[in-house]
N, C-alpha and C positions, 0 to 999 in steps of 0.2 A: 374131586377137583372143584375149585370156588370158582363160583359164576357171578359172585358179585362183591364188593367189601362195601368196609363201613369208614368213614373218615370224619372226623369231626363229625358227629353224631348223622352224618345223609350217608346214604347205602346208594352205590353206582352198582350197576351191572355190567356184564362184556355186551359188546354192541354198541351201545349207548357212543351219543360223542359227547366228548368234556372238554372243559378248558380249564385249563390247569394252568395258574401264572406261580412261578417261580423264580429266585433271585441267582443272578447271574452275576461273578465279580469280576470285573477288568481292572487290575491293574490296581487303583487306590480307591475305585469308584465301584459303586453297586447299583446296579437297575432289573427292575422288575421284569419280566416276562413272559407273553402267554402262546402255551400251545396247544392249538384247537384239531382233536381228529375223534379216530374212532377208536374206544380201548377196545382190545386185539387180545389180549388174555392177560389173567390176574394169576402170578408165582407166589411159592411162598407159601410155608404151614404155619408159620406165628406171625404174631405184626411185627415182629420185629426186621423178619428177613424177608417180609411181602412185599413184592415188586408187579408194577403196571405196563406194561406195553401199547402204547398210543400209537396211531398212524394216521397220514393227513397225506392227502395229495399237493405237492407245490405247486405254484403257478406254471412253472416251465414244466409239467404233469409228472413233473418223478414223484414215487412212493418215498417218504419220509418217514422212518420209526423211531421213537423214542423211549429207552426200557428208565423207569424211574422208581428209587426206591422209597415209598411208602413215609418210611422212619426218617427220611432228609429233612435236615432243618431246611433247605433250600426250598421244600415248597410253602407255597404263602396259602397257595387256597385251591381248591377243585371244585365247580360247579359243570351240571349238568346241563347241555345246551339242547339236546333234544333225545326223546324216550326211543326206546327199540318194541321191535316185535319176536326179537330174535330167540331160540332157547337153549344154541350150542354156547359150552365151555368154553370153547375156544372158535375165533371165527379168523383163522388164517387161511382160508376159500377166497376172502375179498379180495388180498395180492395181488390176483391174477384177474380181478375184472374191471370194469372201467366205472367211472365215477356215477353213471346212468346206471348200472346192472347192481351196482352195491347197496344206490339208495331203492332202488325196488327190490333185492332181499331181504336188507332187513328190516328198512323202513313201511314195508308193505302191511295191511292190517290183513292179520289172518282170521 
C-alpha cells in the first residue's frame, strides 16, 4: 500500500494536511478552489488511476471527504500545509475523533 505520492515533483504523505485548489465550472464561468484537510489514504497502482482521499471538519463540525483523482486536469496545485508524525497507510481512526484527539495523534512528536 502507498503511504505517500509524488505530484508535480513534491512527495505528500497520508496524515499530512494539504490544500489542494482546483477548478470548478458553473455554468459559463470557471473559478478556482481550495480544499484544505487531512489526506486519509492514497488508491491506486499506476498514476494514472491514483486517487486521494482528503477530509476537513466544517464549521457547523460535520466530517467532510473528498475522493479526487490524481490524473484530473481540474487540479491546479497541492501544497503541503503542515508535516505529520504519523506511519499508518491509511488513517481512517480520525472519523471517529474530535478535532483536539486528531491533532494530538498525529500531529504529536514521537
Amino acid at each position: 500500500m502507498a503511504r505517500s505520492f509524488k505530484y508535480k515533483d513534491k512527495v505528500f504523505s497520508v496524515g499530512e494536511t494539504l490544500d489542494v485548489e482546483y477548478k470548478i465550472k458553473e455554468g459559463d464561468k470557471e473559478r478556482k478552489q481550495k480544499f484544505t484537510g487531512i489526506l486519509l489514504s492514497i488508491k491506486g497502482a499506476s498514476e494514472l488511476n491514483r486517487m486521494i482521499t482528503i477530509r476537513k471538519i466544517s464549521k457547523a463540525g460535520i466530517g467532510v471527504e473528498k475522493i479526487l483523482p490524481l490524473s484530473s486536469p481540474n487540479i491546479v496545485d497541492i501544497k503541503t500545509v503542515k508535516q505529520t508524525s504519523s506511519t499508518k497507510s491509511k488513517v481512517y481512526y480520525i472519523r471517529n475523533l474530535s478535532q483536539q484527539a486528531v491533532r494530538a495523534k498525529i500531529y504529536s512528536k514521537k
